[in-house]
C-alpha positions in Angstrom: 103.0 171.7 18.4 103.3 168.3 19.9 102.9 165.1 17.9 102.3 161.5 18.4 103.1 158.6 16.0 101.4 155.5 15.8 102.9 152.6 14.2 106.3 152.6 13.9 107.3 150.0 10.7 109.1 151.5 7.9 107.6 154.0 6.7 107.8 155.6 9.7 111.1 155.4 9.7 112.2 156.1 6.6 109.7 158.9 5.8 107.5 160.5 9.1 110.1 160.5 11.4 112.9 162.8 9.3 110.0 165.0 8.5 108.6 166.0 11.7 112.5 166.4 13.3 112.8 169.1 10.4 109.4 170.8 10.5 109.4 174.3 12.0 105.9 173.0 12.9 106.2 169.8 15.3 108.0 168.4 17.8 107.5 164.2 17.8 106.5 163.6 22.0 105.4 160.1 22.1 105.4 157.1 19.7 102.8 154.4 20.1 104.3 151.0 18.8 104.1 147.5 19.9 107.4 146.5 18.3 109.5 149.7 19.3 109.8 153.2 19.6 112.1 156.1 18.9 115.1 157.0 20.8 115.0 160.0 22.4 110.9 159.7 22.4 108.5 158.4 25.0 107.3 154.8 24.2 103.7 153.6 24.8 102.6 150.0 23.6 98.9 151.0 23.1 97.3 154.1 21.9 94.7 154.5 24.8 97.9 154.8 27.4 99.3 157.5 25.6 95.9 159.3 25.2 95.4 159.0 29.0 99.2 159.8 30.3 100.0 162.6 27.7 96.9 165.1 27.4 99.5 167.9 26.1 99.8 166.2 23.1 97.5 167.6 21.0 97.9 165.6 17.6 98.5 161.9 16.4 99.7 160.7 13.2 98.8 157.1 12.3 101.0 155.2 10.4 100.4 151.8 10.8 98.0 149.2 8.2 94.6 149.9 7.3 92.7 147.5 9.0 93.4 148.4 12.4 93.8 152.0 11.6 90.5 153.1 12.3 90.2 152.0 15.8 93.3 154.1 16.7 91.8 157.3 14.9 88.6 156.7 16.6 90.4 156.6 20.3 92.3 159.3 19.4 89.5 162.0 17.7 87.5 160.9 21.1 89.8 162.3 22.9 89.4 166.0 21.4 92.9 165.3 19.3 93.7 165.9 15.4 94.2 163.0 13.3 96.7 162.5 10.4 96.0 159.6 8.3 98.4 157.9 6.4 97.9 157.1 2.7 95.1 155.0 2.1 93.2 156.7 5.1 91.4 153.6 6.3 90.3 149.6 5.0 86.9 151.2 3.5 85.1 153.8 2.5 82.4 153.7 5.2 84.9 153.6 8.0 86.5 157.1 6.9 83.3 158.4 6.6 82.4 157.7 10.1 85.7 159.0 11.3 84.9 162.3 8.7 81.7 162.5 10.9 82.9 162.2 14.2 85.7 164.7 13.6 83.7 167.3 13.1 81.6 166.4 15.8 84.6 166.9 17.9 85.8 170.3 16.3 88.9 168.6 16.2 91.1 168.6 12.1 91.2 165.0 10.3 93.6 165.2 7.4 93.5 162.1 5.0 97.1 162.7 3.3 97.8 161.5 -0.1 102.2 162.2 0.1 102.4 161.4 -3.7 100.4 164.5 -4.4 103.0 166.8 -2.7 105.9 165.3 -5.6 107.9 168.0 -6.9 106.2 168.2 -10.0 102.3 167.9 -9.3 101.7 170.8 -8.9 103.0 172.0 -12.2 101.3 169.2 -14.3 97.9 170.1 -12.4 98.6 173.8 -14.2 99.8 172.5 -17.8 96.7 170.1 -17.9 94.4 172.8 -16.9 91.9 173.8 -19.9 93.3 171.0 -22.0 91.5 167.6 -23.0 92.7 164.3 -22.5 92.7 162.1 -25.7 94.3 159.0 -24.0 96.7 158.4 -21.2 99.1 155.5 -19.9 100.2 154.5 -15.9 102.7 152.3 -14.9 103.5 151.5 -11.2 105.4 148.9 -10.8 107.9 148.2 -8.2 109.3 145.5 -6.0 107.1 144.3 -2.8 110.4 142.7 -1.6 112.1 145.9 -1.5 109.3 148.0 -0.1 107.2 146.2 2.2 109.6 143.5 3.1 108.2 140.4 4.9 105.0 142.5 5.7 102.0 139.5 5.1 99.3 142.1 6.3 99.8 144.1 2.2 98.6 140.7 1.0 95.9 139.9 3.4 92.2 140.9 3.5 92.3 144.8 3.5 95.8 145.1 3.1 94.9 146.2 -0.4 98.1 144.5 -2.1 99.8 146.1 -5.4 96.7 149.1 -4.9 98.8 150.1 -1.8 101.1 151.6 -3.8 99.0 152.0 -6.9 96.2 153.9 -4.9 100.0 156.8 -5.2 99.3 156.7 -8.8 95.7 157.5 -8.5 96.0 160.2 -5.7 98.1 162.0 -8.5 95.6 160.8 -11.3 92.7 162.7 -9.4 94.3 165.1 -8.4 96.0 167.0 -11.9 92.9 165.9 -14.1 90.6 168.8 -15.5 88.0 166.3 -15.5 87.2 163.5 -12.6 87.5 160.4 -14.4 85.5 157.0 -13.3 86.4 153.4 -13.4 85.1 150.9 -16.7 86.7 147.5 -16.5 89.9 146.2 -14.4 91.4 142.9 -14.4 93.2 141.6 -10.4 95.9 139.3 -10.1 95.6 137.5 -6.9 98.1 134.7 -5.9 96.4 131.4 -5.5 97.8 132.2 -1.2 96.8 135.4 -0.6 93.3 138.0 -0.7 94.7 140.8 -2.4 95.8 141.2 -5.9 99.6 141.2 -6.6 98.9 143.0 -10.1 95.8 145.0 -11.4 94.9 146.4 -15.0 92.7 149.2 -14.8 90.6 150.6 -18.2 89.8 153.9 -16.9 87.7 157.3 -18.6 89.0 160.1 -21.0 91.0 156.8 -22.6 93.4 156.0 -19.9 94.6 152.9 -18.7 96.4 151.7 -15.2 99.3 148.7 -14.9 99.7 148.2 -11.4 102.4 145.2 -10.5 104.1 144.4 -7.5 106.3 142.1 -9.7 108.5 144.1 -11.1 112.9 143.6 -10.0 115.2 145.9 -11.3 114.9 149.3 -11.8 111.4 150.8 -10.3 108.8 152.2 -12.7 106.7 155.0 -11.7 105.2 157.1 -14.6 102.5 158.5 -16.2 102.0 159.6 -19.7 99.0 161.8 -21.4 98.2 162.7 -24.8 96.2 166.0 -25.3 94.8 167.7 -27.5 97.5 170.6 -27.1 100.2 168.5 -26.9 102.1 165.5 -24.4 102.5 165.6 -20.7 104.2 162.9 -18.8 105.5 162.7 -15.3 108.0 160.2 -14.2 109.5 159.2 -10.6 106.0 158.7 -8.7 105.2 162.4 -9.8 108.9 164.1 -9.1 109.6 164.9 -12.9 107.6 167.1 -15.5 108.1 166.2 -18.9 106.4 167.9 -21.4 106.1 167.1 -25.6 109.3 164.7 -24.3 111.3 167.2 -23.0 112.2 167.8 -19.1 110.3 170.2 -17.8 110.8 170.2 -14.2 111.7 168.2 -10.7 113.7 166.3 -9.3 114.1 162.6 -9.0 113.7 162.6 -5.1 110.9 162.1 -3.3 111.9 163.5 0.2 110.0 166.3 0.2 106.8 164.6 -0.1 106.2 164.1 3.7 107.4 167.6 5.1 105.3 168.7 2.7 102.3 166.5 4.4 103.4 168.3 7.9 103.1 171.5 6.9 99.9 170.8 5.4 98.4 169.4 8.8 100.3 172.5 11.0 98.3 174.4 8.5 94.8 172.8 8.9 95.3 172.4 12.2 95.4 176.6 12.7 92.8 177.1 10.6 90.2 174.5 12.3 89.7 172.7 8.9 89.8 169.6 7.7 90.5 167.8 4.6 89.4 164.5 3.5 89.4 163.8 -0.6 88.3 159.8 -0.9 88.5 159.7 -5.0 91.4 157.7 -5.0 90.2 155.4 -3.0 86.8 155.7 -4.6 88.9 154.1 -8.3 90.7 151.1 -5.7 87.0 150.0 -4.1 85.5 150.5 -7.8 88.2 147.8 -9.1 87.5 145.1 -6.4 83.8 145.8 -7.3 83.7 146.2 -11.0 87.1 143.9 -12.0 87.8 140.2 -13.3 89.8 138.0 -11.0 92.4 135.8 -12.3 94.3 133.2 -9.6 97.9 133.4 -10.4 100.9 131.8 -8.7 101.3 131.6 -4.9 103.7 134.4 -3.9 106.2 134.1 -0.8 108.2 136.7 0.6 
């Protein structure tokens, strides 16, 4: 099947691009990009021009910021196309709602991908946690905004959603392995005294779990989560790509490059099947903390 992709920054590069030239399932026909394309690939600057000039594409994957994401998802599902969303699917809740709506109106798929559930070693925590209780549990994301969203303002502006952007990862796995759904009860945002989104969050979560989310951090990355049962400890390490279990390795792999062909095959999947698939949760625990958390003013940040 043919594929569009929207956006072309980054993580387009790094991640959707060498995915869909190895899936069995797409072939990339166009890119829609106002700073670029792909070589090789047809170029648009806007997302209505490709709609229009390339009817034989039958699928878009968006890629680009939040905020202007839903727009191009709106175009595109009017058009009778699938829609691929990249992690988080839109700027709010209600706007991801609407596009839910209007996909199914359509009878077209919409696919709100979460890539840090597909880690190498979800899957298996998912089954270890399965019948057990939580007694407590401890997340920590933190990682370097210089290193992975270089000079990009828009992660720190209104919407851009700031350390939650990658944090929102942790939570898509959170929500995903628990036995139980957990729920927000106090959270505490960092936000630089030049920017409207918080460069660091604590979250105090249920079941005794608690979230620190920094966007601070230089050095080696930290991606982990740790759980105390009542059968014993679970804890995965490297965004979800290691099991270890009662401190021994378990399973994995510290890479994460099969996160996004794993997203592919998903959509190729849904796509044949005339479903869709739209899980807001995580993002339910991010708009929770802007509602729910304490706001401290903290030190201008520049990239």
């Amino acid at each position: 099947m043919k594929i569009a992709l929207v956006g072309i920054g980054k993580i387009a590069r790094d991640q959707h691009v060498p995915a869909i030239s190895s899936s069995p399932d797409w072939t990339l026909a166009a890119s829609v990009s106002r700073h670029g394309g792909i070589e090789g690939v047809e170029s648009f600057a806007r997302i209505e021009e490709m709609l229009a000039a390339r009817p034989d594409i039958p699928a878009v994957s968006l890629c680009l910021p939040p905020v202007p994401r839903f727009a191009m998802a709106e175009a595109a599902l009017r058009a009778g196309r699938h829609v691929m969303l990249e992690k988080p699917p839109g700027a709010t809740l209600a706007e991801v709602q609407a596009l839910q709506a209007l996909a199914r109106a359509q009878g077209v798929t919409l696919f709100a991908s979460w890539h840090s559930r597909e880690a190498q070693a979800v899957a298996a925590a998912r089954r270890w946690l399965s019948g057990r209780r939580i007694e407590s549990g401890r997340i920590t994301w933190r990682e370097d905004v210089r290193v992975w969203h270089p000079g990009q303002d828009w992660i720190f502006a209104a919407g851009g959603m700031g350390v939650f952007d990658p944090g929102i990862n942790a939570l898509s796995i959170l929500t995903h392995i628990l036995p139980a759904p957990v729920h927000l009860r106090a959270a505490e945002l960092d936000f630089p005294e030049n920017r409207q989104a918080p460069i660091a969050a604590r979250l105090r979560l249920s079941q005794g779990i608690e979230a620190d989310f920094d966007f601070r951090q230089q050095g080696p990355q930290t991606w982990d989560m740790e759980f105390v049962t009542d059968a014993g400890r679970l804890a995965l390490r490297m965004g979800g790509n290691v099991l270890e279990v009662d401190g021994a390795e378990a399973g994995g792999e510290a890479s994460i490059m099969g996160e996004y062909p794993a997203l592919y095959a998903r959509m190729a999947e849904l796509v044949r099947r005339g479903a869709s698939e739209v899980d807001l949760s995580p993002m339910v625990l991010v708009a929770d903390a802007f509602t729910l958390g304490s706001r401290n003013t903290v030190d201008a940040f520049e990239f």
